[in-house]
Biopython code that builds the backbone (N, CA, C, O; Angstrom):
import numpy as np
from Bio.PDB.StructureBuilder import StructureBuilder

atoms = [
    (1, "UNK", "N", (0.839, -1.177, 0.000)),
    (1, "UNK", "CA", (0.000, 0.000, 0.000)),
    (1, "UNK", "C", (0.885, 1.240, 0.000)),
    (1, "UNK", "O", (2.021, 1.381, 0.452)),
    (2, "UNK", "N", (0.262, 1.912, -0.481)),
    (2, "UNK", "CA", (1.250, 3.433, -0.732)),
    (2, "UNK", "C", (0.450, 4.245, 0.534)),
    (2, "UNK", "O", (-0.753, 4.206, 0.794)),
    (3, "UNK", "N", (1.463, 4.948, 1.187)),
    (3, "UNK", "CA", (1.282, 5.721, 2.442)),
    (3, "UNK", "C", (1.289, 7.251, 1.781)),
    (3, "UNK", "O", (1.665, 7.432, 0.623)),
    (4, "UNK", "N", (0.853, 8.286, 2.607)),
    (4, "UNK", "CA", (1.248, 9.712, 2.309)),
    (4, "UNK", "C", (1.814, 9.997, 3.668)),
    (4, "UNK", "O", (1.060, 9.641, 4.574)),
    (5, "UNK", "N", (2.986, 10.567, 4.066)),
    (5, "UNK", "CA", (3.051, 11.154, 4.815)),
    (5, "UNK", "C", (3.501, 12.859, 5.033)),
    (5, "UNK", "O", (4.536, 13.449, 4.723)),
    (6, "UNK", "N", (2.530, 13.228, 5.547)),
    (6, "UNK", "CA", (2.959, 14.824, 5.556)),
    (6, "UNK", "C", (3.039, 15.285, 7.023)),
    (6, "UNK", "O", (2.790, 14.286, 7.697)),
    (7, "UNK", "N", (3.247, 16.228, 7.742)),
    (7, "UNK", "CA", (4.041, 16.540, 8.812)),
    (7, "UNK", "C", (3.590, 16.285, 9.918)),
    (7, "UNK", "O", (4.318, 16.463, 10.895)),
    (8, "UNK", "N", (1.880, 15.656, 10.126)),
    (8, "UNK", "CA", (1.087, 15.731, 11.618)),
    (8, "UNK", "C", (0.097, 14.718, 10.910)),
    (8, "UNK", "O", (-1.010, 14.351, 11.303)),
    (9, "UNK", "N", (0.853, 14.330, 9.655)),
    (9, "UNK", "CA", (-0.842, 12.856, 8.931)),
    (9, "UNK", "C", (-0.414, 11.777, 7.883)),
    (9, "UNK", "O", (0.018, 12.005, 6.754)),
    (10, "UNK", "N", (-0.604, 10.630, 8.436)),
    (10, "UNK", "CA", (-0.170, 9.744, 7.392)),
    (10, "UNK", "C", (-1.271, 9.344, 6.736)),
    (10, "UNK", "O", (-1.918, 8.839, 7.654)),
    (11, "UNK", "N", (-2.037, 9.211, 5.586)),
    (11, "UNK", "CA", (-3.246, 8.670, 5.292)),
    (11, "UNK", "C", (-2.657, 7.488, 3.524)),
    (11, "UNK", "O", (-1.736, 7.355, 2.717)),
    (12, "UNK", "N", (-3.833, 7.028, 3.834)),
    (12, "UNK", "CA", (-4.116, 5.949, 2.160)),
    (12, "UNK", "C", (-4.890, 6.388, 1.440)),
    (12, "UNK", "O", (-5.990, 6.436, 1.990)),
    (13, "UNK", "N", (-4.904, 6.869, 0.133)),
    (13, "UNK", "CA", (-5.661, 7.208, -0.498)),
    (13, "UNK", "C", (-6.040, 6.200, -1.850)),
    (13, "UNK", "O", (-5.078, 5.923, -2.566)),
    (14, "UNK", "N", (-6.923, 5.829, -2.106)),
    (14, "UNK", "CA", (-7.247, 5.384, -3.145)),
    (14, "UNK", "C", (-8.550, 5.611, -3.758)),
    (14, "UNK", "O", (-9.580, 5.577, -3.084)),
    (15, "UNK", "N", (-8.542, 5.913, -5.399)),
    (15, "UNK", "CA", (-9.054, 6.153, -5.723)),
    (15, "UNK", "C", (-9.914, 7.373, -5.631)),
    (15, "UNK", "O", (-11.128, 7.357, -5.832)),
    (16, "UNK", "N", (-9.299, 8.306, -5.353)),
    (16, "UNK", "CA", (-9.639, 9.791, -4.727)),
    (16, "UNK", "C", (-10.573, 9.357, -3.541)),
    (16, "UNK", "O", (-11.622, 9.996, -3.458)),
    (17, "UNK", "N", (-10.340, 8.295, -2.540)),
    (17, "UNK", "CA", (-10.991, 8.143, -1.324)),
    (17, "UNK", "C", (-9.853, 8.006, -0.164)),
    (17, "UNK", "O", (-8.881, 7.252, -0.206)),
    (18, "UNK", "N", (-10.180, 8.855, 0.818)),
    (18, "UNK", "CA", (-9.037, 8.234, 2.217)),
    (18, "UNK", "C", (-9.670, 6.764, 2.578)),
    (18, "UNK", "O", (-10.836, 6.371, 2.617)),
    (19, "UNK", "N", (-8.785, 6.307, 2.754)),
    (19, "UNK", "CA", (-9.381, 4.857, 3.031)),
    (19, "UNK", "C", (-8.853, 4.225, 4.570)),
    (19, "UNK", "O", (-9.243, 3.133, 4.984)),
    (20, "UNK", "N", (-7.882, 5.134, 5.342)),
    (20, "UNK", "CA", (-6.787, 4.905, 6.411)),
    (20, "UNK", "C", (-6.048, 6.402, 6.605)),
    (20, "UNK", "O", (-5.634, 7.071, 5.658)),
    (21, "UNK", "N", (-5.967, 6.778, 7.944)),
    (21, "UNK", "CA", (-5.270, 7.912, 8.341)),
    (21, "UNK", "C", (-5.027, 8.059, 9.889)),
    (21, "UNK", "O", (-5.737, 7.981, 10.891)),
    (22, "UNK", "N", (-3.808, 8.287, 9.649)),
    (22, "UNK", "CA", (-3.566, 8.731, 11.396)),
    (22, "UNK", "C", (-3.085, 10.317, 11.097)),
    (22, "UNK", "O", (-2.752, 10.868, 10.047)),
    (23, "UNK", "N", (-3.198, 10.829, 12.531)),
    (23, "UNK", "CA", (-2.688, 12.207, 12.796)),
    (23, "UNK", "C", (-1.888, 12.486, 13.761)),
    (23, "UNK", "O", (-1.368, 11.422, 14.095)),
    (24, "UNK", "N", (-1.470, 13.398, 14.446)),
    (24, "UNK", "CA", (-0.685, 13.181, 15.356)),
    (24, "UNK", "C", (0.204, 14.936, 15.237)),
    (24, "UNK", "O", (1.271, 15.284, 14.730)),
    (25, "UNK", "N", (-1.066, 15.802, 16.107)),
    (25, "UNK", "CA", (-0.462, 16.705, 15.749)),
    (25, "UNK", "C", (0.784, 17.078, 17.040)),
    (25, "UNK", "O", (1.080, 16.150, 17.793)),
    (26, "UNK", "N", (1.334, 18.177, 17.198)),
    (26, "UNK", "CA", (2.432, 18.857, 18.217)),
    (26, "UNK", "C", (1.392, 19.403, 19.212)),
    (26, "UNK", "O", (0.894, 20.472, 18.859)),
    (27, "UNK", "N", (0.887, 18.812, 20.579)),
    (27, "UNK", "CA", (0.230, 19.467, 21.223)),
    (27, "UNK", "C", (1.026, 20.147, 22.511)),
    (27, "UNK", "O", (0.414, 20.641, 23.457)),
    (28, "UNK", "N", (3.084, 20.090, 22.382)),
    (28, "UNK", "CA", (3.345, 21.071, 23.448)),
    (28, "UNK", "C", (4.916, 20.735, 22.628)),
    (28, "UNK", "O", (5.339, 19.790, 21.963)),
    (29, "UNK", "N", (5.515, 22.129, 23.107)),
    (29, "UNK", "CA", (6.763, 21.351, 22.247)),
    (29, "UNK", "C", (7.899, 20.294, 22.503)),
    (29, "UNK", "O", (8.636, 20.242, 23.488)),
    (30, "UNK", "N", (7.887, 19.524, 21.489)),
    (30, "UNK", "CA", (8.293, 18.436, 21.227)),
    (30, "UNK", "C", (7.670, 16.877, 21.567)),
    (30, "UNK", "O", (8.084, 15.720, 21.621)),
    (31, "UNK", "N", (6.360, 17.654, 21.763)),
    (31, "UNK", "CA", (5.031, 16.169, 22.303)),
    (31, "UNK", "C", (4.244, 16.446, 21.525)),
    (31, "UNK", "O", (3.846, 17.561, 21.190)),
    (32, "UNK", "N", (3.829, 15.013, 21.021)),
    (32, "UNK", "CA", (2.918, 14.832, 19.374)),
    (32, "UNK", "C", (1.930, 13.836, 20.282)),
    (32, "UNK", "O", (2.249, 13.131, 21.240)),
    (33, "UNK", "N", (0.880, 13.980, 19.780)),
    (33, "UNK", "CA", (-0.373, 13.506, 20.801)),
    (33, "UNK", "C", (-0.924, 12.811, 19.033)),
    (33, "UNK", "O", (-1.106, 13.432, 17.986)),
    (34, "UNK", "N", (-1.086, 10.960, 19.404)),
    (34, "UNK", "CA", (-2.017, 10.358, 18.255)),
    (34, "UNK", "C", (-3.248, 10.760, 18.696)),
    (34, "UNK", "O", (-3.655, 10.401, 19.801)),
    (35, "UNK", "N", (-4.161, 11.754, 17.670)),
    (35, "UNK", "CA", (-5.472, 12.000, 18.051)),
    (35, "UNK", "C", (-6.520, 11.512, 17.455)),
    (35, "UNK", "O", (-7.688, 11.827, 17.685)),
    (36, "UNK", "N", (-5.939, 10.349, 16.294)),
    (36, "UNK", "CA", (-7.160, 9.734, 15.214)),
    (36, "UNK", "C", (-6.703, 9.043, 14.510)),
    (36, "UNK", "O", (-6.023, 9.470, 13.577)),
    (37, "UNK", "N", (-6.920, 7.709, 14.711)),
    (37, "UNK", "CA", (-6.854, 6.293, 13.504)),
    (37, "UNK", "C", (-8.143, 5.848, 13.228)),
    (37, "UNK", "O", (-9.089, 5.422, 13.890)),
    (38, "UNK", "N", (-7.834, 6.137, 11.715)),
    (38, "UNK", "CA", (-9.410, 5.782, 10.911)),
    (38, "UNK", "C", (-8.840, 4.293, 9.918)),
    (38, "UNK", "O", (-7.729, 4.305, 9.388)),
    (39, "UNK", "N", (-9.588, 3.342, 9.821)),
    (39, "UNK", "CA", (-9.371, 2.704, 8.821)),
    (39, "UNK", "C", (-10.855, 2.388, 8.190)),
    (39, "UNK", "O", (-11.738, 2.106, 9.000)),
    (40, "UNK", "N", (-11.106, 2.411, 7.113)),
    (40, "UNK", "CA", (-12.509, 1.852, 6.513)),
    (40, "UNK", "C", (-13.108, 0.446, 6.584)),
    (40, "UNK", "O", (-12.090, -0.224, 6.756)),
    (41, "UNK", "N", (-13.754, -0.099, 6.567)),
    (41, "UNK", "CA", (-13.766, -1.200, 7.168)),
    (41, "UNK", "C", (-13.156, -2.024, 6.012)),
    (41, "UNK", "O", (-12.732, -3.149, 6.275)),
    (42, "UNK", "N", (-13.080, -1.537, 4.727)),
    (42, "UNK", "CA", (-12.546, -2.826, 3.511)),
    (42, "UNK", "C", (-11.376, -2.882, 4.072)),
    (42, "UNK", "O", (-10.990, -4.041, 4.225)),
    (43, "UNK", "N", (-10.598, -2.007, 4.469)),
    (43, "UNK", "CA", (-9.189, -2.673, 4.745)),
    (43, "UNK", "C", (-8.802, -3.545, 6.276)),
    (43, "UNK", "O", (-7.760, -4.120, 6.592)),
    (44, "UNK", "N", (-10.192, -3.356, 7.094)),
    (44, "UNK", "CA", (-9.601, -3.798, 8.226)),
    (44, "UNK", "C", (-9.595, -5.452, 8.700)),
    (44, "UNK", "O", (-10.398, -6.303, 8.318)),
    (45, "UNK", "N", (-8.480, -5.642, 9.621)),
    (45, "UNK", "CA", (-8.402, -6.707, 9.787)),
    (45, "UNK", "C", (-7.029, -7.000, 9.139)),
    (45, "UNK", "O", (-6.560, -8.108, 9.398)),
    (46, "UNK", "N", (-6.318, -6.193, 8.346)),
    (46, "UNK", "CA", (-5.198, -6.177, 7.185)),
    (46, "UNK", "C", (-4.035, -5.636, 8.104)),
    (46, "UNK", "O", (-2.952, -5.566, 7.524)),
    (47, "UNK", "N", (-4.046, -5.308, 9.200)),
    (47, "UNK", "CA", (-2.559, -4.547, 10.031)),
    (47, "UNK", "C", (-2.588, -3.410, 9.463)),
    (47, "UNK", "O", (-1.464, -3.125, 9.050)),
    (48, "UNK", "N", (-3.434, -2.538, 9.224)),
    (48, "UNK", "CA", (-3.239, -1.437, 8.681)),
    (48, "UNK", "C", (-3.348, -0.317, 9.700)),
    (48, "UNK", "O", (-2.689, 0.663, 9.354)),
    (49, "UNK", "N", (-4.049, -0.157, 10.968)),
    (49, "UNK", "CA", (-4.182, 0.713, 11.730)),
    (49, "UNK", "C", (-2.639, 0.526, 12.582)),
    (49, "UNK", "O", (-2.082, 1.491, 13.104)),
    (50, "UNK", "N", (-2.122, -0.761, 12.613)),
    (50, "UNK", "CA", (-1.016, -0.773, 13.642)),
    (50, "UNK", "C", (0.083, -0.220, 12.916)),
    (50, "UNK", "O", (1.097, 0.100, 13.535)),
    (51, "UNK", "N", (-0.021, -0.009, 11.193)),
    (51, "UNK", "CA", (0.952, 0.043, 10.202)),
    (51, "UNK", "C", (1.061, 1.621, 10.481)),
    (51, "UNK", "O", (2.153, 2.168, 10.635)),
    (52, "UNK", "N", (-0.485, 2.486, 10.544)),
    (52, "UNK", "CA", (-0.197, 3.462, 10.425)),
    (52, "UNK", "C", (0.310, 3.861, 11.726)),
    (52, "UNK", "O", (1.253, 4.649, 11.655)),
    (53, "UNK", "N", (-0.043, 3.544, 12.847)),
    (53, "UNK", "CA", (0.670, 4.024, 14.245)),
    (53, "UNK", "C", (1.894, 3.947, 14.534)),
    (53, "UNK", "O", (2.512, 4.622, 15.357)),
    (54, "UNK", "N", (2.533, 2.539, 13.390)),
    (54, "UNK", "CA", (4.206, 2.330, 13.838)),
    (54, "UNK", "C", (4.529, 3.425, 13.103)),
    (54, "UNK", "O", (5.215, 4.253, 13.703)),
    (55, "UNK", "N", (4.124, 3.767, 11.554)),
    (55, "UNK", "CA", (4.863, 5.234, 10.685)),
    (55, "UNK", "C", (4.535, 6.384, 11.710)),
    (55, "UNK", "O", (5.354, 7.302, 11.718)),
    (56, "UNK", "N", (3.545, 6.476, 12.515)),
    (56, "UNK", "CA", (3.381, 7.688, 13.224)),
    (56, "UNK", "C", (4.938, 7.874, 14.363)),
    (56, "UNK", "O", (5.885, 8.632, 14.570)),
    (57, "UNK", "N", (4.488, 6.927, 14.709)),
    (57, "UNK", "CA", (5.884, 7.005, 16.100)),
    (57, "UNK", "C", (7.022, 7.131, 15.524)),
    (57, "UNK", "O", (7.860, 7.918, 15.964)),
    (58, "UNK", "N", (7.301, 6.137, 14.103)),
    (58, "UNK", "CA", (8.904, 6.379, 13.855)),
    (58, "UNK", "C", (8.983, 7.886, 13.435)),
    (58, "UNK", "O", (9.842, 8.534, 14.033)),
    (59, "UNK", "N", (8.304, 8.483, 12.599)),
    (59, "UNK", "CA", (7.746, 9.782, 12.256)),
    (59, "UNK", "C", (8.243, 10.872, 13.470)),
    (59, "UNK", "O", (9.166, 11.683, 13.381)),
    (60, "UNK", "N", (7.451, 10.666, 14.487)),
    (60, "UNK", "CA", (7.879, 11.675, 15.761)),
    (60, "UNK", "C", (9.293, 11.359, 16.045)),
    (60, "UNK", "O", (10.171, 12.221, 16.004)),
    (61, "UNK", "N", (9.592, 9.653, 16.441)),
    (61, "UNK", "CA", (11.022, 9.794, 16.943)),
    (61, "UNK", "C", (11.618, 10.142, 16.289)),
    (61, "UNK", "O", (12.756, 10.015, 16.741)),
    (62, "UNK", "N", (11.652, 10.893, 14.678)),
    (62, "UNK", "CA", (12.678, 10.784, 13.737)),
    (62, "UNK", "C", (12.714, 12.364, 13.752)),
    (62, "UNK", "O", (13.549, 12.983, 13.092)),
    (63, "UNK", "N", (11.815, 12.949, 14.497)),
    (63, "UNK", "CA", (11.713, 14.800, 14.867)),
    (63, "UNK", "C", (12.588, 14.644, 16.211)),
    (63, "UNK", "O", (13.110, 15.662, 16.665)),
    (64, "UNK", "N", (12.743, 13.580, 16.776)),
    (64, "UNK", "CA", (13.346, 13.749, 17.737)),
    (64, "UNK", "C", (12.514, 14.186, 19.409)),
    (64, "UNK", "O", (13.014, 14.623, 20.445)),
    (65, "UNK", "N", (10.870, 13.781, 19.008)),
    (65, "UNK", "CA", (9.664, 13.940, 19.455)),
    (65, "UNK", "C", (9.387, 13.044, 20.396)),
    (65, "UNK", "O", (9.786, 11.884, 20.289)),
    (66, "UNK", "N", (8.539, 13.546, 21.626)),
    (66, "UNK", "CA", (7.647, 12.043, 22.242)),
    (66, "UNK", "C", (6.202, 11.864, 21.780)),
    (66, "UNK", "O", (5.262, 12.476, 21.273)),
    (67, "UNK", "N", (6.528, 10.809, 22.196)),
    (67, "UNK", "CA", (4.790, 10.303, 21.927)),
    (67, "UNK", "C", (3.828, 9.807, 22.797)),
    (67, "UNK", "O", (4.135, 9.125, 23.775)),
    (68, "UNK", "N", (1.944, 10.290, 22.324)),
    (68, "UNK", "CA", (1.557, 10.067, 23.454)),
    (68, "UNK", "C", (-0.072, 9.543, 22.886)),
    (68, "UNK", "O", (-0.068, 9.113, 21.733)),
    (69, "UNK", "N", (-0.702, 9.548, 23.220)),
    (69, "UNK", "CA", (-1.937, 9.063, 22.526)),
    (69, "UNK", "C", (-3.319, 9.726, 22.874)),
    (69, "UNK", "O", (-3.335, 9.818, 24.102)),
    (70, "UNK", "N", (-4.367, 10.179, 22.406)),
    (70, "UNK", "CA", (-5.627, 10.046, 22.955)),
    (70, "UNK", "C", (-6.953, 9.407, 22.240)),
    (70, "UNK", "O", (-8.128, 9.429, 22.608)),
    (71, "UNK", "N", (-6.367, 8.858, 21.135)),
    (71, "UNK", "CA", (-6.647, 7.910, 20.055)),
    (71, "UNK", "C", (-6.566, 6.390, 20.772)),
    (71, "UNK", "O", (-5.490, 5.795, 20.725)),
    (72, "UNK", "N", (-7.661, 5.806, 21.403)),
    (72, "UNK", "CA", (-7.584, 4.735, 22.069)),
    (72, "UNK", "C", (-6.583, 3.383, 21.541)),
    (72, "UNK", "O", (-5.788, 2.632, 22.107)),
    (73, "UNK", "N", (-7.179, 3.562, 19.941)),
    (73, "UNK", "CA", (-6.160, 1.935, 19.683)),
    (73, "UNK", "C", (-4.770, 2.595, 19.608)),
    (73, "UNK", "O", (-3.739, 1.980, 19.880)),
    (74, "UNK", "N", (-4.798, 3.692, 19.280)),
    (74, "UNK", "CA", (-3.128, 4.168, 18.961)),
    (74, "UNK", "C", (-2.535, 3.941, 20.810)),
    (74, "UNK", "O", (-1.577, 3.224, 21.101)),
    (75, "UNK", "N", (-3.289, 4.655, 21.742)),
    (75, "UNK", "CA", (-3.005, 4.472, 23.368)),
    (75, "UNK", "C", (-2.328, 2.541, 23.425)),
    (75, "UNK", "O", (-1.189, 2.096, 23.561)),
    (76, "UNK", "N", (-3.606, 1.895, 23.254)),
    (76, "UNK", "CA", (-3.153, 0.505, 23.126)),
    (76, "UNK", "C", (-1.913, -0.107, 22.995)),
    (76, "UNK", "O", (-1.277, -0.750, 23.830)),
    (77, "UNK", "N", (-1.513, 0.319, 21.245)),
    (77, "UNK", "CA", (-0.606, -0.193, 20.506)),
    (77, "UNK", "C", (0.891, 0.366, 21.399)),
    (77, "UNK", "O", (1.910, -0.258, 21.696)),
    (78, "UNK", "N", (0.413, 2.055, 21.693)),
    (78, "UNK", "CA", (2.256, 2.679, 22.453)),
    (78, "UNK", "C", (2.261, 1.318, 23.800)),
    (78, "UNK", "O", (3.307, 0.785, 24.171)),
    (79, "UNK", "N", (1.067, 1.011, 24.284)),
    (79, "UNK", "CA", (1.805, 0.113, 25.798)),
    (79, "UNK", "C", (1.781, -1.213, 25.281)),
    (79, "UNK", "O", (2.132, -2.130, 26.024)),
    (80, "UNK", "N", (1.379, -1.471, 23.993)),
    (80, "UNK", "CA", (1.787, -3.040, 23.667)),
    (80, "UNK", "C", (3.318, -3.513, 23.144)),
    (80, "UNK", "O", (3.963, -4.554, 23.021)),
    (81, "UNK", "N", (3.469, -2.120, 22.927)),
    (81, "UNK", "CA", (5.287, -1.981, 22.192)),
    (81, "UNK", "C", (5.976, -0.955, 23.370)),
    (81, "UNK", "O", (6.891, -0.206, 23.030)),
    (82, "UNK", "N", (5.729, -0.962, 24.070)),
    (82, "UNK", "CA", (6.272, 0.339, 25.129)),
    (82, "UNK", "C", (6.678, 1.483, 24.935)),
    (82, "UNK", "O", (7.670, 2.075, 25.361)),
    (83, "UNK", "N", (6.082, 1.702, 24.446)),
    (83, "UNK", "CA", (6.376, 3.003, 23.574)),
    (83, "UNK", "C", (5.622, 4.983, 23.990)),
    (83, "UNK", "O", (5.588, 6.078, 23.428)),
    (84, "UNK", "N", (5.138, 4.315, 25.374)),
    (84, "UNK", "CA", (4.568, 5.798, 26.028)),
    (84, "UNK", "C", (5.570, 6.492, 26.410)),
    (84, "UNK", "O", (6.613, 6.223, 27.005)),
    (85, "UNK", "N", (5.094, 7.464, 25.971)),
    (85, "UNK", "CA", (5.666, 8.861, 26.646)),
    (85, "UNK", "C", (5.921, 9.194, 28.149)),
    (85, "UNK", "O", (6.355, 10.300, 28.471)),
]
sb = StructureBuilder()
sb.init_structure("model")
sb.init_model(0)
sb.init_chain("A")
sb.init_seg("    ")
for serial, (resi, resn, name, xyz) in enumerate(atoms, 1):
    if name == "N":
        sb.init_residue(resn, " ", resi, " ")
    sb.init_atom(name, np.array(xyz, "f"), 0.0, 1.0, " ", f" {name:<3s}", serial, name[0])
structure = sb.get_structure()
């Protein structure tokens, strides 16, 4: 699958439809808060919400960022990989 990533959103687009997107804007500096994983239901079940949360985090750590969640499955996924802030 082809990803977009731009500075606070990774999404899937196909067919001029989002089909998958996370966000993850700067809510203090240098803390990026996941505030929304959408997947449509055709893709789910495919690792696609955990796909977009791992590009989110490497994304922040690669700003040199923490991470934190208020996006429940994204919350999930940071304490299933240890990955809270």
């Amino acid at each position: 699958m082809q990803y977009t990533t731009e500075q606070n959103r990774i999404y899937l687009v196909r067919d001029g439809e989002t089909l998958a997107e996370v966000t993850f804007p700067e809510t203090a500096p240098g803390l990026f808060t996941i505030d929304h994983t959408f997947v449509d239901d055709r893709l789910r079940g495919q690792g696609v919400a955990a796909e977009l949360v791992s590009r989110a985090v490497e994304a922040i750590e690669a700003r040199g960022g923490r991470v934190e969640a208020t996006c429940s499955y994204a919350a999930a996924w940071l304490r299933k990989h240890g990955r809270q802030a």
